[in-house]
C-alpha positions as CSV (number, residue, x, y, z in Angstrom):
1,X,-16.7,8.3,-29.2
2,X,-19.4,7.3,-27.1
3,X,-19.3,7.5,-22.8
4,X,-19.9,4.2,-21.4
5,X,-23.6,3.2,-20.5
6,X,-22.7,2.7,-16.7
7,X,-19.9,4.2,-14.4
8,X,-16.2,2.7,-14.7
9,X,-14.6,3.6,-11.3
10,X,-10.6,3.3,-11.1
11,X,-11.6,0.0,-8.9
12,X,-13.7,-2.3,-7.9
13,X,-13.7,-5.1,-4.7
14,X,-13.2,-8.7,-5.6
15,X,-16.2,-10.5,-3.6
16,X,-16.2,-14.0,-2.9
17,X,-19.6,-16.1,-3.3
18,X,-21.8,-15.8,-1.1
19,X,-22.5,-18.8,-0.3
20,X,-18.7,-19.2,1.1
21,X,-19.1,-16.2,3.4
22,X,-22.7,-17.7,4.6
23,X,-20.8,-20.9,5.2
24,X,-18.2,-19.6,7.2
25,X,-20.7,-17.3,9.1
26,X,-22.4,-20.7,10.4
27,X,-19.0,-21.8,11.8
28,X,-19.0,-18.8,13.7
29,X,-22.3,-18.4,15.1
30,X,-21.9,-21.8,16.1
31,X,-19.0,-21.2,18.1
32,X,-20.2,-17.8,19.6
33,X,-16.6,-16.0,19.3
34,X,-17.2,-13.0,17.3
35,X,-13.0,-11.7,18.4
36,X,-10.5,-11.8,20.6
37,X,-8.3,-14.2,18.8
38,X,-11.4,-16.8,18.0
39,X,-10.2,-19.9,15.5
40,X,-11.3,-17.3,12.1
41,X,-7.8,-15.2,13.5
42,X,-5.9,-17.7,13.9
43,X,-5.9,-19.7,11.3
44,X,-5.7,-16.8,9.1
45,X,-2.9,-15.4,11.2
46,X,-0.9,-18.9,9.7
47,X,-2.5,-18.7,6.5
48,X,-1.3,-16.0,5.7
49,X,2.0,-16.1,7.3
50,X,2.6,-19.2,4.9
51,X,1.5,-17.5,1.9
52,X,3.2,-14.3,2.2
53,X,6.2,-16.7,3.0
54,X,7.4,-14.8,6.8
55,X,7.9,-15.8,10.2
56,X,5.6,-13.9,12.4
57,X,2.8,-12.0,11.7
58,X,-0.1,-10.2,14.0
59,X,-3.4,-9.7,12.1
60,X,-4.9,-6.3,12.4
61,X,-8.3,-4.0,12.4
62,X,-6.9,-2.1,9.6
63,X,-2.8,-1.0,8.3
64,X,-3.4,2.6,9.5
65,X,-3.7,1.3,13.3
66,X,-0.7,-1.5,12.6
67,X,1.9,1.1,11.3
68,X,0.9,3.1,14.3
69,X,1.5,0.1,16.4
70,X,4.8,-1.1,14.5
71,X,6.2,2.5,15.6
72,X,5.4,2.4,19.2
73,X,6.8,-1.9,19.1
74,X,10.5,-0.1,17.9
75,X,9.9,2.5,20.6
76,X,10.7,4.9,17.8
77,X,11.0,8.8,18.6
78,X,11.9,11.8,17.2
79,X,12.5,12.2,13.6
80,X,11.6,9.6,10.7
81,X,12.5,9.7,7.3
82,X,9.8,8.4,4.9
83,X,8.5,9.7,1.2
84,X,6.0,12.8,0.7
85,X,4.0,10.4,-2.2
86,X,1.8,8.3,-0.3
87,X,-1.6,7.6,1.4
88,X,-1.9,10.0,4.3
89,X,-2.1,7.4,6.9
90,X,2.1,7.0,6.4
91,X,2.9,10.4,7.8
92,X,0.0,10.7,10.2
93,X,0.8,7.7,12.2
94,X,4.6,9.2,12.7
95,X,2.2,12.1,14.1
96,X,0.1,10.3,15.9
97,X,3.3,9.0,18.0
98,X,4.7,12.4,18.8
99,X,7.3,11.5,15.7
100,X,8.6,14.4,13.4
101,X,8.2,12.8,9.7
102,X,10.9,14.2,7.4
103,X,10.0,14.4,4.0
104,X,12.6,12.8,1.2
105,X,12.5,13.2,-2.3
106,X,11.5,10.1,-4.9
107,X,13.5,8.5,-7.1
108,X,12.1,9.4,-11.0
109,X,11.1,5.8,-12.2
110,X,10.0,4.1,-9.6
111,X,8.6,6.6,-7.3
112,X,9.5,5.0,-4.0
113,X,11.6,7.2,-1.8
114,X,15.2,8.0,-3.2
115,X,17.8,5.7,-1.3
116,X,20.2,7.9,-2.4
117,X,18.8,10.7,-0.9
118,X,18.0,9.4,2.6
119,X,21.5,9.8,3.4
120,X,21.7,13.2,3.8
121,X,18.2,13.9,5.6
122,X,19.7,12.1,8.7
123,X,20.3,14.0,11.7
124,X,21.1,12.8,15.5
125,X,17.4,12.9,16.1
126,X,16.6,10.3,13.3
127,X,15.4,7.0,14.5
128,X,13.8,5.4,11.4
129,X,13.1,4.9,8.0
130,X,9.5,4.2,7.3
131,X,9.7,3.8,3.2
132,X,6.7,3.1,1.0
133,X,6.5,0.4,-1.9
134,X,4.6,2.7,-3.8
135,X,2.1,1.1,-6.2
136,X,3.7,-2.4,-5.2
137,X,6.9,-1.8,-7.0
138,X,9.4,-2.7,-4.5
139,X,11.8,-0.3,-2.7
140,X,15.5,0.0,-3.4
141,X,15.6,-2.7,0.1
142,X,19.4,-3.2,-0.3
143,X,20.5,0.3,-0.3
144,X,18.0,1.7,2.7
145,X,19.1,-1.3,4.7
146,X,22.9,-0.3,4.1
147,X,22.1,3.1,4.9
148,X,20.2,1.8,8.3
149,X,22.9,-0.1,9.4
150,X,25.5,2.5,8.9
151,X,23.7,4.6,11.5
152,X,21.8,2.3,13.6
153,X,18.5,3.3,12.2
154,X,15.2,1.2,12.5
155,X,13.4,0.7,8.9
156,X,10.0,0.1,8.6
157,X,7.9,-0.5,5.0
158,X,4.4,0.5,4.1
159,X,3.6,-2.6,2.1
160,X,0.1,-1.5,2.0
161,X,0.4,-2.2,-2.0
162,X,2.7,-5.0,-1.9
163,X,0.6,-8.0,-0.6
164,X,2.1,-11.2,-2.7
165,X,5.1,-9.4,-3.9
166,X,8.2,-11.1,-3.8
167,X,11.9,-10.5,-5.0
168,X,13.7,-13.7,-5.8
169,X,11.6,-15.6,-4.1
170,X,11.3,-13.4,-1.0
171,X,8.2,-11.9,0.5
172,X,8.3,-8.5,0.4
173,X,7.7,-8.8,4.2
174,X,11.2,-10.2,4.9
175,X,12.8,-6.4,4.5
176,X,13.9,-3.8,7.1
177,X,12.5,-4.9,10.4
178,X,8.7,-4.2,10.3
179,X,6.0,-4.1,7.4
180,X,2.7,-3.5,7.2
181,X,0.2,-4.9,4.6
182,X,-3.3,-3.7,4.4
183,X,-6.7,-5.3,3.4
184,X,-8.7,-2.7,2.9
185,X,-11.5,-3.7,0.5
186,X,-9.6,-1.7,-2.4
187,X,-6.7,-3.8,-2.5
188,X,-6.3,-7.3,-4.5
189,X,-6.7,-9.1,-0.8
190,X,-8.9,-7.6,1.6
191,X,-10.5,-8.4,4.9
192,X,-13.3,-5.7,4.0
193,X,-11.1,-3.6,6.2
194,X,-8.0,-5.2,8.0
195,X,-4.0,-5.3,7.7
196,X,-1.3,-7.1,9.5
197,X,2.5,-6.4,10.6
198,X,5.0,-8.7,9.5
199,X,9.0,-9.0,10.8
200,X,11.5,-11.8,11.8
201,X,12.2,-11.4,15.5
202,X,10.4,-13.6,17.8
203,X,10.9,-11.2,20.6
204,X,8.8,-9.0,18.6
205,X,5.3,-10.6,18.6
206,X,4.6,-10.5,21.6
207,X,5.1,-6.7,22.7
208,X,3.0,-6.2,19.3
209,X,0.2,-8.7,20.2
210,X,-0.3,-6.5,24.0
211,X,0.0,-3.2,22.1
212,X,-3.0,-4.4,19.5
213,X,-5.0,-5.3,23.1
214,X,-4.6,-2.9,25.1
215,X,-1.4,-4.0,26.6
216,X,-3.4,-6.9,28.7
217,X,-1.1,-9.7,29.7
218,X,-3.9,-11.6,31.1
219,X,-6.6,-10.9,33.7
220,X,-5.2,-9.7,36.6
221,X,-2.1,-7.6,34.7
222,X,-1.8,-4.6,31.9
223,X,1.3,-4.6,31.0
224,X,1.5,-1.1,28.8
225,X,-0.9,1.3,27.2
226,X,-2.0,-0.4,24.2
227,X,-4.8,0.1,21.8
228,X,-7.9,-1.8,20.3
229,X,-6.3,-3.0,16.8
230,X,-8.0,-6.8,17.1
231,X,-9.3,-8.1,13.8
232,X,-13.1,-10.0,14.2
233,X,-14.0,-13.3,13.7
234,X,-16.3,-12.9,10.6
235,X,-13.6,-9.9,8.5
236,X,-11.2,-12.9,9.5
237,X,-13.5,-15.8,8.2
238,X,-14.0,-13.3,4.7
239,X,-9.9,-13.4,5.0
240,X,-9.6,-17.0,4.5
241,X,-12.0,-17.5,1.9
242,X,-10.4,-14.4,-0.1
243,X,-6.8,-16.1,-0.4
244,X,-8.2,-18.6,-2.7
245,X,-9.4,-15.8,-4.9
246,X,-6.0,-13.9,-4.7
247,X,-3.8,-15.7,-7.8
248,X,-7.1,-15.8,-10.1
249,X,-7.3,-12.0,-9.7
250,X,-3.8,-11.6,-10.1
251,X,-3.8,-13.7,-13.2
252,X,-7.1,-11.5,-14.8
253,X,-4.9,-7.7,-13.7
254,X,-2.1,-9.1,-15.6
255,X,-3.8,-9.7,-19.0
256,X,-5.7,-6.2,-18.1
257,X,-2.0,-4.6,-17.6
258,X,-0.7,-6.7,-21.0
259,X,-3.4,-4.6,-22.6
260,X,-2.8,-1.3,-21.4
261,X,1.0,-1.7,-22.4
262,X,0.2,-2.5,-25.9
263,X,-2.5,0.4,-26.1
264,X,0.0,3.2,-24.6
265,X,3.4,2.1,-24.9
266,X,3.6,4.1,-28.0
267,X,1.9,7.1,-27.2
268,X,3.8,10.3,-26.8
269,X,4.2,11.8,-23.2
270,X,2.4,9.4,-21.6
271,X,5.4,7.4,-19.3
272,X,4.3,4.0,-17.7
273,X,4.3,1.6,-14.8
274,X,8.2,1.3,-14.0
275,X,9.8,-1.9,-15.3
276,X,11.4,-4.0,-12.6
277,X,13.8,-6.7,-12.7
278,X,13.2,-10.4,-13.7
279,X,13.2,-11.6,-10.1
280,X,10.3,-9.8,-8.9
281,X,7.0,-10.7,-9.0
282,X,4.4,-8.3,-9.1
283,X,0.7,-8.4,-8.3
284,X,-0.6,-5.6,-10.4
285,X,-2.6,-4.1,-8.5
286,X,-2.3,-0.7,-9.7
287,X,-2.3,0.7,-13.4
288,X,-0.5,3.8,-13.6
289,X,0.5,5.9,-15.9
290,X,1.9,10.1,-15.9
291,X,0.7,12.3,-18.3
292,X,4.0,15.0,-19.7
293,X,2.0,18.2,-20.1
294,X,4.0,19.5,-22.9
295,X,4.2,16.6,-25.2
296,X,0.8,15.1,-24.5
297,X,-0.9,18.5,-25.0
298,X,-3.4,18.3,-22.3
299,X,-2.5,18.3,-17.9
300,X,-3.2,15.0,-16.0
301,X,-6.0,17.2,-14.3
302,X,-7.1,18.2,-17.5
303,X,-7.6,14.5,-18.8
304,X,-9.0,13.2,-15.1
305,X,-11.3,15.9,-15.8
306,X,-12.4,14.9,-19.0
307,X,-12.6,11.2,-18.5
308,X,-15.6,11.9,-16.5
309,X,-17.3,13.0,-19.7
310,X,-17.2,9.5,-21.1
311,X,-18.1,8.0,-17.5
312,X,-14.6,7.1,-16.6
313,X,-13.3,7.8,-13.1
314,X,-9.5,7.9,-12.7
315,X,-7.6,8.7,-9.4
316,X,-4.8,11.2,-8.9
317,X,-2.7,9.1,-6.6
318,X,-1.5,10.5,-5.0
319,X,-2.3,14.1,-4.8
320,X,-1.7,16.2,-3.3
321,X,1.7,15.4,-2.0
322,X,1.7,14.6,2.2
323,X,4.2,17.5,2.4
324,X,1.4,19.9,0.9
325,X,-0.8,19.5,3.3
326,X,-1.4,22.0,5.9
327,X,-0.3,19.8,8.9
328,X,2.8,19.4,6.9
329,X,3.9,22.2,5.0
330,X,5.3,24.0,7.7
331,X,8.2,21.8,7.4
332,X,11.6,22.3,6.1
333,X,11.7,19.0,4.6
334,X,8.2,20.4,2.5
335,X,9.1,22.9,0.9
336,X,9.1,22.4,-3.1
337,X,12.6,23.0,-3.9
338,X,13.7,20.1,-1.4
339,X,11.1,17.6,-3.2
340,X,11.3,18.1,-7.5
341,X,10.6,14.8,-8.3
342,X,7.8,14.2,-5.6
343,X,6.3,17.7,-7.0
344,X,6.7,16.9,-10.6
345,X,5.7,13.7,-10.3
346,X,2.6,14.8,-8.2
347,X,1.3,16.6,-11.2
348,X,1.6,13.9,-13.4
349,X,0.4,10.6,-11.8
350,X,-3.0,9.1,-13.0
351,X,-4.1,5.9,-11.6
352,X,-6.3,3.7,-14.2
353,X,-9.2,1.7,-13.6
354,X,-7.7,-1.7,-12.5
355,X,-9.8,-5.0,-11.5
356,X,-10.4,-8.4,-13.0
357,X,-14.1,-8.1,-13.9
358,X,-13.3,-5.0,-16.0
359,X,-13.8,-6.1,-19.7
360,X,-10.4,-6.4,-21.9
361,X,-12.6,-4.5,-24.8
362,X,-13.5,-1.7,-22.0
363,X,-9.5,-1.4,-21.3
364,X,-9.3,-1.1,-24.7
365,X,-12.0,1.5,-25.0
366,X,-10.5,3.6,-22.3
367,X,-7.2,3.4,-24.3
368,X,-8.5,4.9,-27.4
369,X,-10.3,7.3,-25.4
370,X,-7.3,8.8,-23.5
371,X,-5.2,8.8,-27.0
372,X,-8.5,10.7,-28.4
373,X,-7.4,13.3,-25.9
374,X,-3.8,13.7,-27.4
375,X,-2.8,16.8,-28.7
């Protein structure tokens, strides 16, 4: 089989005309407010609050600096549970906050953390839960919540996949008492870089609004030490012009997905994005898929390797695991045989290439190239 002509990367940004962004550019030159909460952020700040269907949100530079802020608004210390399969920004920001993160294992389908598991990783110094909706597949929210409120804990979710999700009607950002979304020009909405943090307490907002600036009340008062997490006028301005694109995406990943399904469902020791139930909606944003070594007859590294031969480039999302690395590993909560699932897992995982321009016939190419590798 022949490589493809050009590059096929695992993704690729969705970009808005151009003559929408000049448009909205004008607006803002005219009105010479390039930040500090100029009319781009706040009518995104309400857009967006309506469309991912929540009370209060705060629009941010990027989700790496509003999970860091979400931790210091719960005044949360010591020791947080959260998953070792994820983006390093979800450990580093417990860092970051003097906070110990306490690796739990995953649960083997969906690979969110195991809310069976978190149970037993509590100790009196635990004063979180910051859990992950990995690859937008939502966490087990009823169980960690029960597990919360049985010892008082805080729960935070990384929702940095989830933007649109919904179970039974609910935004995703309706669960625990903080999440952050991220619009990193990766993801199926973006800002070109940007995220937000979403809750339901009105009390909330505004001790996350001072920490975003600073901790400035007003002119003559600073109220706390706070830190520069203010999202401009013209990411803002790209913000509101990319949540008309955001359902016509979704639509094009889901025919894309419908595809990969059909191609792979049948092949031998390749296992699949997890099924959820009928209630949730899903904005496939990720195509993933773990490679068995032993019935597939080649290692995930071994096929991400060779992909690159026919011009494909695959991600190994995520590897390697938080709790291997060497700020990490130290940990008690690292070590392999507390984490299994997260390890095995960690050697299987292969990300896809996943975005609405990419050709159904080039899905279907990749598909017959990754069976070719079988054996």
């Amino acid at each position: 089989m022949e490589p493809f002509s050009e590059k096929i990367y695992v993704t690729r940004p969705v970009l808005p005309k151009i003559e929408e962004v000049t448009e909205k550019l004008q607006e803002i030159w005219d009105s010479k407010w390039l930040t500090n909460n100029g009319e781009q952020h706040l009518r995104l700040e309400n857009e967006l609050r309506q469309f991912l269907k929540v009370p209060y949100l705060s629009l941010f530079n990027n989700g790496t600096i509003a999970l860091m802020v979400a931790c210091q608004s719960l005044r949360l210390s010591g020791e947080v549970i959260t998953t070792p399969f994820t983006f390093a920004a979800t450990p580093h920001v417990l860092s970051w906050n003097n906070i110990a993160p306490i690796f739990c294992d995953i649960d083997s389908e969906t690979m969110n953390i195991d809310a069976e598991k978190i149970e037993s990783m509590i100790t009196p110094h635990t004063t979180a839960i910051l859990a992950v909706h990995v690859f937008g597949t939502p966490c087990d929210t009823e169980k960690i919540q029960e597990v919360a409120d049985r010892y008082g804990l805080k729960i935070i979710y990384d929702a940095a996949h989830a933007f649109g999700v919904e179970i039974g009607g609910c935004g995703i950002g309706n669960f625990g008492d903080i999440s952050m979304f991220s619009f990193h020009a990766t993801k199926l909405y973006h800002t070109v870089e940007g995220g937000a943090l979403v809750h339901g307490d009105k009390n909330l907002k505004p001790r996350i609004d001072l920490l975003k600036n600073f901790g400035i009340k007003n002119e003559d008062e600073v109220v706390m030490p706070g830190i520069n997490g203010k999202l401009d006028e013209v990411r803002a301005a790209i913000g509101r012009i990319m949540l008309n694109y955001v359902e016509g995406e979704r639509q094009k990943r889901i025919a894309l997905h419908k595809i990969y399904n059909e191609e792979l469902s049948s092949v031998e020791g390749l296992k699949l994005m997890p099924v959820v139930a009928e209630n949730v909606k899903l904005n496939y944003q990720y195509y993933v898929i773990r490679i068995d070594e032993k019935i597939f007859g080649r290692s995930r590294d071994e096929v991400y390797d060779e992909f690159k031969n026919y011009n494909v480039y695959t991600r190994k999302y995520f590897h390697p695991l938080c709790s291997d690395y060497t700020c990490y590993r130290q940990l008690n909560s690292s070590r392999a045989e507390n984490l299994p699932v997260a390890n095995l897992i960690g050697r299987q995982v292969l990300n896809l290439p996943m975005y609405g321009e990419l050709p159904e016939n080039d899905v279907r190419k990749i598909c017959a190239i990754l069976k070719s590798f079988k054996r």
